[in-house]
Steps between C-alpha positions, in 0.01 A plus 500: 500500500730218568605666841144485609392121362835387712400683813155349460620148462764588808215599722257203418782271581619660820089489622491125408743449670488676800157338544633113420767624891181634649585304861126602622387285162383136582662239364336271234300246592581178413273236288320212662721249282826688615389495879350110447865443385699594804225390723699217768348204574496388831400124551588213311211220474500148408226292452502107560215289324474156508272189542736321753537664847808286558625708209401821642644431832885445305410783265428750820806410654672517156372913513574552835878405444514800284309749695141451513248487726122351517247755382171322408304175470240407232362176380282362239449474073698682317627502147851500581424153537196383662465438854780671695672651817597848424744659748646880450849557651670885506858660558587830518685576172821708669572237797782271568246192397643270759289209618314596767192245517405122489182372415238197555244440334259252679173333282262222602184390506485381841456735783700266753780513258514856472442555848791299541773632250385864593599437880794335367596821283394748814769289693766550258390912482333531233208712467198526275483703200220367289261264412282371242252216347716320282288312205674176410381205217387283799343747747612794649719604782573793712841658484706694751799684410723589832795730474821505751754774583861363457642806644265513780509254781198226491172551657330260587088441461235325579238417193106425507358434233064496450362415214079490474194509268334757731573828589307543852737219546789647364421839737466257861843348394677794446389668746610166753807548378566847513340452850838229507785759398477415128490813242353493155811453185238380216209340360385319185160400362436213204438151460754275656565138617495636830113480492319685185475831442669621840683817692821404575645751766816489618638665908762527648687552863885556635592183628613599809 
């Protein structure tokens, strides 16, 4: 009787295990908290939020020393802390993090300023990234944030800016200076200093 229990037991474990080395048997599926574990991320983001855009301006360049580049642009009330310039910045997690760009950030409420500073900037090779309505405690003004290539050599552009309360006007305009060599970089719509609630839109050229 004991003879026969033990070569019971000795079979059961030899088909157990013969069946655990099965190499046509799938392996087992990891769960969705194991995987989410040694899922790799990517990108690195930072996010700059303040009320000043001289501020932002240091605070970009600050980021870009270590690696990051301009992603996005947003303006307006928040609760981080009321009215502010939000600007998203990104570097790929597994590189070398070197600086590689230098920012300006341009904002006014005077179109022959801005048309000024953003020919300036084109001559120096920098080129436009971004732009929003900035809302400030005495008005508002439009902001422009221009990114350069320090690796790359400068190229330099030529900047029109059109800002209007009409869009039939808006549409002859562009269309002048497309007809000019200029190519659409960006556009913004709100109330401004520049002259109410206007479209600011801003083109561009090679200065050749």
């Amino acid at each position: 009787m004991f003879n026969i229990l033990a070569s019971s037991l000795l079979l059961i474990v030899l088909c157990f295990g013969t069946e655990a080395q099965n190499p046509n048997q799938p392996p087992p599926q990891q769960s969705p908290a194991a995987e989410n574990s040694e899922s790799k991320i990517e990108l690195e983001y930072k996010l700059l939020a303040t009320n000043r855009t001289s501020t932002m301006e240091k605070e970009m360049n600050e980021a870009a020393s270590a690696g990051y580049q301009f992603a996005e642009v947003i303006s307006g009330d928040t609760f981080f802390g009321g009215a502010e310039a939000l600007v998203v910045m990104v570097r790929a997690r597994d590189a070398d993090h070197k600086p590689r760009y230098s920012y300006k950030l341009l904002a006014t409420s005077k179109t022959s300023t801005m048309q000024k500073e953003l020919q300036e900037a084109g001559d120096a090779g920098f080129e436009h990234r971004g732009q929003s309505v900035f809302k400030k405690t005495l008005g508002t003004e439009v902001m422009v944030i221009l990114e350069r290539d320090i690796e790359a050599k400068p190229k330099a552009w030529e900047y029109k800016l059109l800002a209007t309360k009409k869009t039939s006007t808006m549409q002859k305009e562009i269309m002048e200076a497309a007809a000019a060599g200029y190519q659409f970089v960006g556009f913004s719509s709100g109330s401004t200093l520049f002259g109410g609630n206007e479209v600011v839109t801003i083109m561009r050229r090679p200065r050749g």
